[in-house]
C-alpha positions in Angstrom: 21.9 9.9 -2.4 22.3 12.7 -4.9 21.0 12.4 -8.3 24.9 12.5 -9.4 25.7 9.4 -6.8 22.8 7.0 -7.8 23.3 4.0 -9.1 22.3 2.9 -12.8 21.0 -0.3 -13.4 22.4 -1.5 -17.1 19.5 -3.3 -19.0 20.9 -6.8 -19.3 22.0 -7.6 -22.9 19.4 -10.3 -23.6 16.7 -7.7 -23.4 15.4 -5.9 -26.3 15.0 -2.4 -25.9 12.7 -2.1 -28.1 10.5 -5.2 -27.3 9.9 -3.5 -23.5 6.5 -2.2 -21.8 6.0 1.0 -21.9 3.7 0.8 -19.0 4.1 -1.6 -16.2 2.0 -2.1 -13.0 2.9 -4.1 -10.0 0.4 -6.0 -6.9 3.1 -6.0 -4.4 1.9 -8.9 -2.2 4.2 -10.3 0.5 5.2 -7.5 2.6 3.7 -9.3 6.1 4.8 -12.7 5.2 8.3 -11.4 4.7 8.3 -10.2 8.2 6.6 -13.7 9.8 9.3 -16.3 8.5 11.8 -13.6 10.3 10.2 -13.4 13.7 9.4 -9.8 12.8 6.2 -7.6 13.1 4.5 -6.8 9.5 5.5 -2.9 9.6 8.7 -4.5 9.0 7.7 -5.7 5.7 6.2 -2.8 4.4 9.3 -0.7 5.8 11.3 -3.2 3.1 8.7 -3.4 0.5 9.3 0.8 0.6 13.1 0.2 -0.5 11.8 -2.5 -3.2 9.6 -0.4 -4.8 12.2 2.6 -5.0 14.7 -0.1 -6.4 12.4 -1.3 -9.1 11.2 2.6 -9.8 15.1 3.2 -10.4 15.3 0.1 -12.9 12.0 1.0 -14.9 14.0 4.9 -15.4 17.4 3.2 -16.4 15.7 0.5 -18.9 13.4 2.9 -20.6 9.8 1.9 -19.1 8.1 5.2 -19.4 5.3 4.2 -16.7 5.3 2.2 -13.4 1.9 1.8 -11.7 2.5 0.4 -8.2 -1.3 -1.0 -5.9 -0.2 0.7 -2.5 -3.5 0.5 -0.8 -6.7 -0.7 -1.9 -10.2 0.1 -1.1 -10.2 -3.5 0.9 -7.1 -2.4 3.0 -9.2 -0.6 5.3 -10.1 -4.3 6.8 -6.7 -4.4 8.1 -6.2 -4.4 12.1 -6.2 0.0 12.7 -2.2 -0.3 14.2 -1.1 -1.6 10.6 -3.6 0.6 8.2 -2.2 4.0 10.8 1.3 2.9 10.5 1.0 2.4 6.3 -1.0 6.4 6.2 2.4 7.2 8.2 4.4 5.7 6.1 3.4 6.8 3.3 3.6 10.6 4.3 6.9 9.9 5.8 8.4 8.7 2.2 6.9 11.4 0.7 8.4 14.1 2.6 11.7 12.2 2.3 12.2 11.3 -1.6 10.3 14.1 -2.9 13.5 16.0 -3.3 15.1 13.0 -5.2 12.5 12.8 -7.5 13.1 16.0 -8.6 16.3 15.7 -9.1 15.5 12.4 -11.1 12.5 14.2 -12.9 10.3 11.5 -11.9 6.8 12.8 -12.4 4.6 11.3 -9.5 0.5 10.6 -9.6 -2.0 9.2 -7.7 -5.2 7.4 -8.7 -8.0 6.6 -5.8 -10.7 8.1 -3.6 -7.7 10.8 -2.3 -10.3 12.2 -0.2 -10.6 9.4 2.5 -7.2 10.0 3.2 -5.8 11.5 6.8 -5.8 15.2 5.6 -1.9 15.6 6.5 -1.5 12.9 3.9 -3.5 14.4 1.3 -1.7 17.4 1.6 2.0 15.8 1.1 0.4 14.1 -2.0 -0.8 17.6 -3.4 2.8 18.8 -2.3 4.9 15.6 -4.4 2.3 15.8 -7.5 2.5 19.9 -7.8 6.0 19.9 -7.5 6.8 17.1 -9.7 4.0 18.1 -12.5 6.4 19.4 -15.1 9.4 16.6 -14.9 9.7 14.5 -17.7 10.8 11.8 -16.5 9.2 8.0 -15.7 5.6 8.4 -14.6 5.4 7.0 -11.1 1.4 6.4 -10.9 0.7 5.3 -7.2 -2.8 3.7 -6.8 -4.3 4.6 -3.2 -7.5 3.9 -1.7 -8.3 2.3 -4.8 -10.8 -0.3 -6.4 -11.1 -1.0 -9.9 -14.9 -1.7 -9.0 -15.1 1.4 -7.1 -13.7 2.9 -9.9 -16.0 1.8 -12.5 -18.9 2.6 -10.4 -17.8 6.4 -10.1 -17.2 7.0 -13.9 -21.0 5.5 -14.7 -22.4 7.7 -12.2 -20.7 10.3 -13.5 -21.8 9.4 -16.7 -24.8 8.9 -15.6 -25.3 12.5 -14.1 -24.4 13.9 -17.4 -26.6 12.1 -19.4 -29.4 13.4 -16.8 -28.9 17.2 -17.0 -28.7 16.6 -20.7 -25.4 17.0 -21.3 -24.9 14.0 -23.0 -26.7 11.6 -25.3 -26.5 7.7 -24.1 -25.6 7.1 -28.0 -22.4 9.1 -27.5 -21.1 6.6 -24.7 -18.8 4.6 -26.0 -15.1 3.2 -24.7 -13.3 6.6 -25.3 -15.6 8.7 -23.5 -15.9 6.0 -20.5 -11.9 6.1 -20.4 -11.9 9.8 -19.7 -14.1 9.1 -16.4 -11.7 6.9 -14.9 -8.9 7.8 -12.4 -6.2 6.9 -15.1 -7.9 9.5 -18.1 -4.6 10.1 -20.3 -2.6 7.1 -18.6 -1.6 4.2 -21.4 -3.1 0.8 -20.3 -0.6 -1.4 -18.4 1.5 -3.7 -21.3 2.6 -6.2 -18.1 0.7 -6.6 -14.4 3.3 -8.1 -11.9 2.4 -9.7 -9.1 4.4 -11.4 -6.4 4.3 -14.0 -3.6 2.3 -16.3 -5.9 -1.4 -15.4 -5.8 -3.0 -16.1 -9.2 -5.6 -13.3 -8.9 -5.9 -9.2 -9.7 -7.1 -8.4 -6.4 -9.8 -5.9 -7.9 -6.7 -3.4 -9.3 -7.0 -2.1 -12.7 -10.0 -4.3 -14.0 -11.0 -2.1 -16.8 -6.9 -1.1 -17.6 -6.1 -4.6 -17.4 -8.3 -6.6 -20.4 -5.2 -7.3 -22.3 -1.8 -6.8 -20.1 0.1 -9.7 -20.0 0.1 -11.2 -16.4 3.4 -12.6 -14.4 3.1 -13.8 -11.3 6.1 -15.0 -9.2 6.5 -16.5 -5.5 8.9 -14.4 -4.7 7.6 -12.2 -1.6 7.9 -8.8 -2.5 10.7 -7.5 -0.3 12.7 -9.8 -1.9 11.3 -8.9 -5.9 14.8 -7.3 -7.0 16.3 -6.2 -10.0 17.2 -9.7 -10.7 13.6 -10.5 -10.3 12.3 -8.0 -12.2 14.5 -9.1 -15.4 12.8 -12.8 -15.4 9.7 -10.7 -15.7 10.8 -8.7 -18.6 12.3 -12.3 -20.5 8.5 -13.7 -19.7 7.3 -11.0 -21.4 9.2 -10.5 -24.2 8.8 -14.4 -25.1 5.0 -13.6 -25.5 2.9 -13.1 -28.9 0.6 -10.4 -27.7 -2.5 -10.6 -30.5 -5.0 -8.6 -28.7 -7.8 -10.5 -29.3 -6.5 -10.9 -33.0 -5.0 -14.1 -35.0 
């Protein structure tokens, strides 16, 4: 599909434009359910969960959310049997190699947050490829969280902080949450406004923890292979009905 042929997803009239997250991220939970009910293996879930996330990466363009953060492999994914964690590494080079030329024709700019480095090296390299080539679009900012752990996270800025404060390069009293912020995988990212999660499990699953304090949460049991467009504007009502105070009256 050309960028010309795409389609465009109208932002349904009972939205407010101006009411909408700028920055959503997604848990997209489901994928090997999906696949059970149907008699199917779980690769078959993640191949749909692939076409979901494109769908809902097309929606957040069209309806003006300037950031989409999606959890595609956590640090705890390595637990998974090998067949299903070397058939996501696959599968995420494969859909690299094959929408890298529509995201540039859709100027979607592409990141990736995580320990990069425990990555198959082929995979590495096609994320190097997709982030150098899409660096200067300026379009939505597709951030893709891989290998990651919000623990894991927060552990690396300290001891980089840490390290710093050792060689004398910084003074503790200079810490504060600015400086901490620019040691974190997401330094320059906006927090999330709204987390989504699907298939209905009423936890964060160790994604974002220090991004998170105060995004709204919505969590649906809707597997995510099924989380369309549809799916996505209940979200967006949810949200826009909330008073978001930030701690204040």
């Amino acid at each position: 599909m050309t960028a010309k042929q795409r389609v465009v997803y109208e932002l349904p009239a009972d939205l407010d434009p101006n009411r909408l997250p700028k920055h959503i991220a997604v848990i997209m939970d489901g994928n090997g359910r999906w696949a059970k009910r149907r008699g199917w293996p779980r690769t078959m879930g993640h191949r749909q969960g692939v076409e979901t996330l494109k769908e809902l990466l097309r929606c957040c363009r069209d309806w003006g959310i300037e950031a989409l953060t999606a959890y595609a492999f956590s640090t705890e994914n390595w637990g998974r049997p090998l067949e299903e964690v070397d058939f996501l590494m696959a599968l995420f080079e494969r859909v690299l190699m094959r929408e890298l030329r529509e995201m540039m024709e859709e100027e979607v700019r592409i990141q990736f947050v995580g320990n990069l480095n425990a990555l198959p090296t082929s995979l590495q390299a096609k994320i190097e490829e997709s982030r150098e080539s899409t660096r200067n679009n300026h379009g939505i900012l597709f951030n893709v969280a891989t290998n990651y752990g919000g623990r894991q996270e927060i552990i690396r800025a300290c001891q980089e902080i840490a390290s710093q404060v050792q060689q004398g390069q910084l003074n503790p009293d200079d810490i504060d949450e600015v400086l901490f912020e620019k040691h974190l995988y997401t330094a320059g990212l906006s927090h999330p406004d709204l987390l989504i999660r699907t298939s209905g499990e009423m936890r964060i699953s160790n994604f974002l923890l220090w991004q998170m304090a105060y995004a709204e949460i919505y969590v649906t049991d809707t597997l995510w292979p099924d989380f369309d467009s549809s799916e996505f504007h209940l979200a967006l009502c949810s949200y826009q009905k909330r008073d978001r105070r930030f701690g204040k009256v």
